[in-house]
Each structure stands twice: as structure tokens, then as C-alpha cells.
C-alpha positions in Angstrom: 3.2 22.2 -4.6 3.2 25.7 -4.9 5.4 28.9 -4.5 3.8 30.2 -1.6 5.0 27.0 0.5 8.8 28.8 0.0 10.7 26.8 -2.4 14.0 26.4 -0.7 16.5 27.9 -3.3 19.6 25.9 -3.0 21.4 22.6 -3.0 20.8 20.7 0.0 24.3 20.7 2.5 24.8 17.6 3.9 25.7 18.6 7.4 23.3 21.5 8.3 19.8 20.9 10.5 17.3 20.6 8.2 13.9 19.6 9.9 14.1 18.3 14.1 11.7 15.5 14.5 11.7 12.8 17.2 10.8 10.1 14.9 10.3 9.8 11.5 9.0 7.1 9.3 9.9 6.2 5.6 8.4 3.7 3.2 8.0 3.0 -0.6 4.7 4.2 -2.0 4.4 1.8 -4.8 5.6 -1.9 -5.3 9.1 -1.2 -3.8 12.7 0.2 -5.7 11.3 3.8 -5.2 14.7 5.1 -4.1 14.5 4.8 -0.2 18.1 4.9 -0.2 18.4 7.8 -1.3 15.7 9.5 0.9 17.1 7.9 3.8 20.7 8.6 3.6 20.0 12.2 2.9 17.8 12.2 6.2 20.3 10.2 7.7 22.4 13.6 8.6 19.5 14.8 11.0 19.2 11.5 13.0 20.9 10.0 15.6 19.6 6.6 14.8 18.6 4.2 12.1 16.6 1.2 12.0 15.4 -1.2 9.5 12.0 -2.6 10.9 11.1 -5.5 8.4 12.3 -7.6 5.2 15.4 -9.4 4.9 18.2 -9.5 2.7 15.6 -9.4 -0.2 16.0 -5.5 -0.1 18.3 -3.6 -2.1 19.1 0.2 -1.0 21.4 1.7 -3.3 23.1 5.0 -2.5 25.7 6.9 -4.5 28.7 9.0 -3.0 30.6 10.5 -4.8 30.2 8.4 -7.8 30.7 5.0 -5.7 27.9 2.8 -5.4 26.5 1.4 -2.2 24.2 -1.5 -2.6 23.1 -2.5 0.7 20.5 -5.4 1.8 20.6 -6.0 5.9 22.3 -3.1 7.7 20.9 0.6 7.4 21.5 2.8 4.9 23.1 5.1 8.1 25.9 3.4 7.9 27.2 5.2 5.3 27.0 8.9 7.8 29.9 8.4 10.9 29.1 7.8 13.7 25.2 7.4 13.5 23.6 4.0 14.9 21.9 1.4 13.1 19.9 -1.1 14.2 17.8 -4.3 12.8 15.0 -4.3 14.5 12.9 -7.2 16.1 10.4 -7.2 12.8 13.8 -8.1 10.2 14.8 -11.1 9.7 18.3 -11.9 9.6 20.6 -13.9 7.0 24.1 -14.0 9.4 26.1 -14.3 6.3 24.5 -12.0 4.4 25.0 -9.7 7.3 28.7 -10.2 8.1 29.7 -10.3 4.5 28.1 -6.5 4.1 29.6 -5.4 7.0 33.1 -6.8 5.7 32.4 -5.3 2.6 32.0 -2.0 4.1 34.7 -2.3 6.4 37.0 -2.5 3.1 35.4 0.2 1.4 36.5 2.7 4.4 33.3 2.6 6.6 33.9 2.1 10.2 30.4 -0.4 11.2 32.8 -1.6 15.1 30.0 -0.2 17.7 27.6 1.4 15.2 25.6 -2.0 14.3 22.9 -3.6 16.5 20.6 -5.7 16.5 17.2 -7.0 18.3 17.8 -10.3 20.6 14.0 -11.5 19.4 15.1 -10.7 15.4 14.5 -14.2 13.3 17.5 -15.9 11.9 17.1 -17.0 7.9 18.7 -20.1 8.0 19.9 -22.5 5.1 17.0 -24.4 4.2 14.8 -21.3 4.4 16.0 -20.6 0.6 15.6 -23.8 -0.2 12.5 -24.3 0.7 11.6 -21.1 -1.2 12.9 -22.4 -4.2 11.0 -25.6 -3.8 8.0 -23.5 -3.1 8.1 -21.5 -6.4 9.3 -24.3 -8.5 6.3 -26.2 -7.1 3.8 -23.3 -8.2 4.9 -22.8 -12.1 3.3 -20.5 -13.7 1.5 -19.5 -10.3 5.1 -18.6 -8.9 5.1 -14.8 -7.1 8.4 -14.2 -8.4 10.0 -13.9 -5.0 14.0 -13.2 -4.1 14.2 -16.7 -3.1 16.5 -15.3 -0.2 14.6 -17.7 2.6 12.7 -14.3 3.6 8.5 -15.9 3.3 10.0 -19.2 4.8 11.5 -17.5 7.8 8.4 -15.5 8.8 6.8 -18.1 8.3 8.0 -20.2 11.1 8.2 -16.8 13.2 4.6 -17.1 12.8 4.5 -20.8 12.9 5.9 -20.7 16.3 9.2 -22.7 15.2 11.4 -19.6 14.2 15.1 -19.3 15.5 15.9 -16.1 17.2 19.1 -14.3 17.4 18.6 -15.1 21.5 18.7 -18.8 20.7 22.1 -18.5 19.0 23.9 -17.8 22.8 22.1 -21.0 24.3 23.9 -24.2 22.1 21.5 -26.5 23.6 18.1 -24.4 22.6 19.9 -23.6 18.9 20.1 -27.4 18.5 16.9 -28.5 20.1 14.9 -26.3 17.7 17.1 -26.8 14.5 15.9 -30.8 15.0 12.1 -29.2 15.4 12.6 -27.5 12.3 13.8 -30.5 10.2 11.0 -32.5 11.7 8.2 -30.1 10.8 9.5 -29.9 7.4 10.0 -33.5 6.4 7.6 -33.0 3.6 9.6 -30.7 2.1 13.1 -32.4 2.1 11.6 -35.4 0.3 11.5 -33.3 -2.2 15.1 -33.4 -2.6 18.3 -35.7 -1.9 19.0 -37.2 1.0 22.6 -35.6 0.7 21.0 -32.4 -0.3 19.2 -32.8 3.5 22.4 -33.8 4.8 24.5 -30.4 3.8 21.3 -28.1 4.7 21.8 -29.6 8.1 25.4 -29.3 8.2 25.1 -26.0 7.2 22.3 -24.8 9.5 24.2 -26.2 12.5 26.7 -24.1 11.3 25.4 -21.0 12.0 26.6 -21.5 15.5 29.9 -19.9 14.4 28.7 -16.7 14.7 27.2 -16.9 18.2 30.5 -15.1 20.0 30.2 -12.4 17.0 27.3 -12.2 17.2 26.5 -11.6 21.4 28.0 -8.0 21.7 25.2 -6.8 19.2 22.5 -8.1 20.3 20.1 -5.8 22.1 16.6 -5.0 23.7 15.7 -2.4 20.6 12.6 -1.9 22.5 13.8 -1.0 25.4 17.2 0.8 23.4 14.8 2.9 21.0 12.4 4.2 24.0 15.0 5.2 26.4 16.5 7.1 23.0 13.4 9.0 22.6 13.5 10.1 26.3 16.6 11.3 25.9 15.8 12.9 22.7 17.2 11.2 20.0 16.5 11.9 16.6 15.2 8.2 15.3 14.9 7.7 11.6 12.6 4.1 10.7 13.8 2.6 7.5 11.3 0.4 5.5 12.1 -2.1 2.6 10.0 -3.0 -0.1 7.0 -0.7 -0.7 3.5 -0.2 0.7 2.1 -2.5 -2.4 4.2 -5.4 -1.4 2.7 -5.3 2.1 0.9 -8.7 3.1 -2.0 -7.1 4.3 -2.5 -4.3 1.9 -0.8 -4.6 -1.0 -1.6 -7.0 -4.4 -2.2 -10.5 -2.3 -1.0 -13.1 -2.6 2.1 -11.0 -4.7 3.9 -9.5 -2.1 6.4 -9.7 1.1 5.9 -11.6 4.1 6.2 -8.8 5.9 4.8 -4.7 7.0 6.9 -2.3 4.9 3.7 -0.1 5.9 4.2 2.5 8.6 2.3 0.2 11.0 4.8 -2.1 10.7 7.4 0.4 11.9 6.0 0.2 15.8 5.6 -3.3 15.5 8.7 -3.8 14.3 10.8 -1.5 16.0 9.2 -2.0 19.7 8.3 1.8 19.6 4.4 3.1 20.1 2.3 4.7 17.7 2.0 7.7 19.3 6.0 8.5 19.6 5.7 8.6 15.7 6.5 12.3 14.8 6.1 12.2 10.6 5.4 9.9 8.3 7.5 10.1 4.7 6.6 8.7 1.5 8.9 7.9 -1.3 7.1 7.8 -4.9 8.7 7.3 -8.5 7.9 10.2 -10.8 6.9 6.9 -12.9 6.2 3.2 -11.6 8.1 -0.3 -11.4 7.3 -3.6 -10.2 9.7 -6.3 -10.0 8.1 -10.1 -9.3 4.7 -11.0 -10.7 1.4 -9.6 -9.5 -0.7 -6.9 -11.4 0.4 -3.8 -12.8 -2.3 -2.0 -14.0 -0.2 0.8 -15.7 2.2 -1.3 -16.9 3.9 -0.4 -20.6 5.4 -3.3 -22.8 5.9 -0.6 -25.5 8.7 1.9 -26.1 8.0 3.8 -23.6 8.4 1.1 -21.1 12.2 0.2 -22.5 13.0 3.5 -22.3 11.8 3.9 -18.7 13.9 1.1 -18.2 17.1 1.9 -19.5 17.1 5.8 -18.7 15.8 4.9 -15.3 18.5 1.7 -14.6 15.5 -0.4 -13.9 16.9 -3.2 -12.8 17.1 -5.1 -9.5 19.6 -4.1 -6.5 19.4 -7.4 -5.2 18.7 -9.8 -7.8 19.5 -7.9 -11.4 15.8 -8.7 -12.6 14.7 -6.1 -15.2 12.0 -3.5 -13.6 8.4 -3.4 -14.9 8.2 0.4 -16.2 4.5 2.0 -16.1 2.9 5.2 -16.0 2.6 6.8 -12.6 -0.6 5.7 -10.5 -2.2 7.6 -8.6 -5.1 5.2 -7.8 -2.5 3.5 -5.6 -0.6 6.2 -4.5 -3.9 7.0 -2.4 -3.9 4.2 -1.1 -0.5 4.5 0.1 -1.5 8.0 1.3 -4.2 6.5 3.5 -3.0 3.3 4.8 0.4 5.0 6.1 -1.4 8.4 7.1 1.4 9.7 5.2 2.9 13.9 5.7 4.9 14.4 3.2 6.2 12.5 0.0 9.2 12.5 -1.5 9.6 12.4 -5.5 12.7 10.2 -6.9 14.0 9.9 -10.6 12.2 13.1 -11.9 15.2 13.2 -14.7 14.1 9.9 -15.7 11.2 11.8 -17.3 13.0 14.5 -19.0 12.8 13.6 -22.7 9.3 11.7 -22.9 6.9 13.0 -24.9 3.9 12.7 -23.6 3.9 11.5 -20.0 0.7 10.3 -18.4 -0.8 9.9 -15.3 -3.0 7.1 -14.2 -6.0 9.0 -12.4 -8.3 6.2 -11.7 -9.6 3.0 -13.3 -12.6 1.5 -15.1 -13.4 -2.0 -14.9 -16.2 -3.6 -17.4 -16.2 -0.4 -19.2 -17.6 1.1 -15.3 -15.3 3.8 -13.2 -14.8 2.0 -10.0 -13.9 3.6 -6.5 -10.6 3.4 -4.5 -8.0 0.2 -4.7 -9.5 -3.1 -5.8 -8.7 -5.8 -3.6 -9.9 -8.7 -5.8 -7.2 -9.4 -8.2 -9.4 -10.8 -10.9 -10.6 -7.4 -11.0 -6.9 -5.7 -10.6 -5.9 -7.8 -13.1 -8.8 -6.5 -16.2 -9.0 -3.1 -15.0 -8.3 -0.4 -17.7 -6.2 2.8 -16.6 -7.8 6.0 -16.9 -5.2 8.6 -18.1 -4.6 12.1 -18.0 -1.9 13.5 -20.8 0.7 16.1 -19.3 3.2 17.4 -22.0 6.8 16.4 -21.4 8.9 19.5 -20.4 12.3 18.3 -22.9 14.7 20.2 -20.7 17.4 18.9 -18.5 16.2 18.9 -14.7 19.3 16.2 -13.7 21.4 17.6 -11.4 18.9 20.4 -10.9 19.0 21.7 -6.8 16.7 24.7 -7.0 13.3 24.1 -7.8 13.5 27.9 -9.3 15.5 26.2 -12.4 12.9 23.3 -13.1 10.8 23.5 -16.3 7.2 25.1 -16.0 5.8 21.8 -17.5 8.0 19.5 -14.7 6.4 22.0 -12.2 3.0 21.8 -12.9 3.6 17.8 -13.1 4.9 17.9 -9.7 2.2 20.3 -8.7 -1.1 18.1 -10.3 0.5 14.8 -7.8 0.3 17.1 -4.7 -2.9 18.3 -5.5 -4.4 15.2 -6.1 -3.1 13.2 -3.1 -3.5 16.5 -0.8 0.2 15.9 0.4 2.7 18.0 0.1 6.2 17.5 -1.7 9.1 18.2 0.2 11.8 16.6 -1.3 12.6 15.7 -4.8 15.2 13.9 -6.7 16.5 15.0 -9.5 19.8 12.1 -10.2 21.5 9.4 -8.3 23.7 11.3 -6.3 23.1 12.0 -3.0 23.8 16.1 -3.2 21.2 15.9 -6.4 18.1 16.9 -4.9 15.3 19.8 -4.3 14.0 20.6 -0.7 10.8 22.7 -0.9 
């Protein structure tokens, strides 16, 4: 980052035109929990619509309005801007009463959702014994668990991909909903003998169920396809939310510890029904620092002091299940490969405060395995596992920079931080956060 790109001098107003893109992208850099929610609601104000393209109710977006906390796991993080349009793409999959109880919850906290909340008819439903199963499934594994949400999320793509899902279509044709529910218990006989035949007995119940939400459901369903596309045409402003983070992706992030799904920007088209080449920008959200929740490797990882304070300064703790964070060092070794994969723009930087007192901060600049530098992203985990960070020292900048709107006020040392990651990953910084609140951030 440097002066000459014209450091925007002021506090961002939520309200004014900022940047006019057709469609914009943004994902999580790292292992997820970089502050999406954030990112997203502030870019909310320039878009017409918002759409969550994969995960479930396994995500945890949390944005802050005037000191009142919005946690939110299914619908959009637009929902908290009037009047803007959110929709669950084809590529989420869907827990109905996670869904309706979030939109209640909202309803009671003063946001109008009537009209503003859609979804894609070919969107998987997570049913009952999806969670179940999950549970099973990590119980089963020990101390080879991945440390999932156990929300039903792998289960449910996995029958999507198994060819036995339940779509949101199936929910307005009883006979269908039933006919496949009895295909679902059948294919996963192995599993319920696992459990109690009264324990199989309420799953069913409960599964069958869900048909109680097929007449609220049926007004909200929609071709998001076909309801995105004819958007663009007419030049709507389109904003593609991810969950998780580009680490957690099942193709290229730490296998076998991550999601089920593509929180990567190719998983935007796929699961949105909108081309490639209708993307307009891709955005990046990075910690000034890293976290992991779940197992997997961490090669920057800190079980130290620094790590608790990390943890406590940055509130490094779970939106959706309350686990404590795994605090490290920032990495840049996989922040490259975020920058690649997702062909990112721009990034955005999230809990810079976080940062203000530690003395010294370091900055993971590549790793060496077997005492040998190696190249790029290691795949192999028995590698990812033994590798040994290679650090460069920064000196911390002790000042205040919460709060901070002009990048003017912000510490030499906190600038020539900010300016060694841009520099580095040859992307440019255009938005940082300096607290929770949404009005508590830089634009460069």
C-alpha cells in the first residue's frame, strides 16, 4: 500500500457510492472467521443483491450496529441494509428451522426479511438425521475426528452428490418428499444400527416433519439462475457472499480438514448459476493475524502467550459453536495461495486493533521442511503437519489504531505492516478494519 494510491481520508458513510461493479465476489483468505461480515455488510450499501453461494448453517457472520450484535448463519448478511435482496443460492444447503428461526429472530429485532428472502428451488434441504449422522461419523473417527459443526452440513452434500439429496423443489410434491425420505433411510441402514430403534423412529418423525414448511416455504423459492442473470442485464449491483474460508475448501484447502463445500470464488458461479465471465472483482478478507477453528494443521499456530492474548483481545471464539479460535501468526505462504486460486483484486484487512499492543509481531514468509525451504502450499499433510515457519520480525507500533477511519492517523510501524502484506502478495489493500463496528474502518 502506498500513498500514491490516494489514501481516502475519512470515515466511510454508509449510504454514499463507493465503487459500481456488476458483481463482486467475497471469500475468507485463511481457514474461515476472517470477518466476512463485516466486509460484506459494509459493501452491502452498494448492491442491490446478496447471495450466499455455499455452506450451511455451519457459518457464523457476525456484524455489529450500533453496539448490537448480529450473529447470522443461513440468510445474508444484507439483510441487515432495507430493502436489499438476499438470496441462498443453489450451492447452500439449507437447515428450514435454522432458517425460519433466524428470520424470526430478526423479525423481532426490527428487520423487515417479508419479500427480501429467497431462495433456489434446486438448494439441498439438511434434514434431521443429517446431524446425526455427523455425530456418529466423528464419534466413530476418535482422535481422527475433523472437528466439524456437526450441523448435518458434510452429510447433506454428501447425498447431493450421492444422488439421494432432498431439494427445496421436492418439498411442494408430498408424494416425491416421501418417496425419497424412505430412499434415504434405506441407503443409510448401516448407520441407524448404530443407534436405538426409538432413536430411528423420532429421526423419521422428525424428517417427515419438515413437510410443515412446504406452504412457507413455496413463495421463496426461485430459479436464482435465471433470477441473478436477468439481474445483471438489468444492471444490478450483485454482491456473492462466501462462508468459511479458501483453506476450508474441499479441493484446495488442508484435506481431509475442511467443508464439504467451494467457499473459493469458483464456487461462486457454480453456486449462484451465474458465469465466470459476469464476475466483475474478486475480494479477499484476511486477518491481520490467523485462526483456525476444527482440527487440521496450523503451521503458525502459537500455544504460548501470544496465542491467549490473540485470543482474548481478538474474541476468538466461535459464532456458531463458541469453540475457542486457534491464534497464529499471519501466513503468507497461504495467503498466496488464496491469492492465486481465487485470482483475487483486492483484499481486505480485518482486526488490525487486535495487533496494537504486541510486541513483536511476526510474519510467516515461507516454510522449511527437513531443515529444506520448500516452494508454494504443500498439499501432503504429513508434510504440512512438520513444516517449520519461516519468520520475519516487524516491531509492534504500541499505539491505538481502534476506531481509527483515516489511514493518515495509523502508526508508521502499522503502515509499513500493512504495506510489506501488499507487497508481498502484489494485491492491493483497499479496505481495512480497524474494530467491530461497522463505521470502524479505512478505505484506501
Amino acid at each position: 500500500m502506498t500513498l500514491s494510491r490516494g489514501m481516502l481520508q475519512r470515515a466511510p458513510t454508509i449510504g454514499e457510492k463507493r465503487v459500481k461493479m456488476a458483481v463482486r465476489i467475497v471469500l475468507g483468505t485463511q481457514w474461515g472467521d476472517e470477518g466476512k461480515g463485516k466486509i460484506v455488510d459494509i459493501l452491502t450499501e452498494d448492491s442491490d443483491i446478496v447471495v450466499r453461494y455455499q455452506g450451511g448453517a455451519n457459518a457464523g457472520h457476525t456484524v455489529v450496529i450500533d453496539n448490537e450484535k448480529f450473529i447470522l448463519h443461513l440468510v445474508p448478511t444484507g439483510i441487515l441494509h432495507p430493502k436489499k435482496i438476499c438470496i441462498l443460492g443453489n450451492g447452500v444447503v439449507v437447515d428450514l428451522e435454522q432458517l425460519f428461526s433466524e428470520l424470526q429472530e430478526l423479525k423481532e429485532r426490527g428487520i423487515e426479511t417479508d419479500q427480501r428472502v429467497l431462495i433456489s428451488d434446486s438448494a439441498h434441504l439438511v434434514m434431521p438425521y443429517h446431524k446425526t449422522i455427523e455425530r456418529l461419523d466423528e464419534k466413530q473417527k476418535g482422535k481422527n475426528r475433523i472437528g466439524t459443526t456437526c450441523k448435518g452440513i458434510g452429510p447433506a452434500y454428501a447425498d447431493k452428490i450421492g444422488r439421494i439429496g432432498i431439494r427445496m423443489m421436492d418439498l411442494l410434491d408430498e408424494e416425491l418428499f416421501n418417496k425419497k425420505l424412505e430412499q434415504n433411510f434405506k441407503a443409510k441402514e448401516v448407520w441407524f444400527k448404530m443407534i436405538s430403534k426409538k432413536e430411528v423412529f423420532s429421526l423419521k418423525k422428525k424428517s417427515i416433519s419438515v413437510l410443515k414448511y412446504k406452504n412457507k416455504i413455496k413463495p421463496l423459492l426461485i430459479d436464482a439462475s435465471i433470477y441473478l442473470n436477468e439481474a445483471i442485464k438489468k444492471r444490478k449491483n450483485i454482491l456473492l457472499e462466501s462462508a468459511q474460508g479458501t483453506l476450508l475448501d474441499v479441493d484446495f484447502g488442508t484435506y481431509p480438514y475442511v467443508t464439504s463445500s467451494h467457499p473459493t470464488a469458483g464456487g461462486a458461479c457454480i453456486g449462484s448459476g451465474i458465469g465466470p465471465t459476469r464476475i466483475d472483482e474478486v475480494i479477499g478478507v484476511t486477518k491481520a493475524y490467523t485462526t483456525r477453528v476444527g482440527d487440521g494443521p496450523f503451521p503458525t499456530e502459537l500455544n504460548d502467550t501470544f496465542g491467549e492474548i490473540l485470543r482474548k483481545k481478538g474474541n476468538e471464539f466461535g459464532a456458531t459453536t463458541g469453540r475457542p479460535r486457534r491464534c497464529g501468526w499471519l501466513d503468507l505462504v497461504i495467503l498466496k495461495h488464496s491469492v492465486r486460486v481465487n485470482a483475487l483484486d483486492k483484499l481486505a484487512i480485518t482486526k488490525l486493533d487486535v495487533l496494537d499492543q504486541i510486541e513483536p509481531i511476526l510474519v510467516c514468509v515461507g516454510y522449511k521442511y527437513k531443515n529444506k525451504k520448500i516452494e508454494g502450499f504443500p498439499k501432503a499433510l504429513n508434510i504440512l503437519w512438520n513444516v517449520e515457519p519461516i519468520y520475519k520480525e516487524f516491531s509492534g507500533w504500541k499505539n491505538k489504531t481502534c476506531g481509527l477511519t483515516n489511514y493518515k492517523d495509523l502508526p508508521d510501524k502499522t503502515k509499513r505492516y500493512l504495506e510489506f502484506i501488499e507487497k508481498s502478495l502484489d494485491v492491493p489493500i483497499f479496505l481495512i478494519s480497524t474494530g467491530f463496528k461497522r463505521e470502524e474502518a479505512i478505505f484506501v
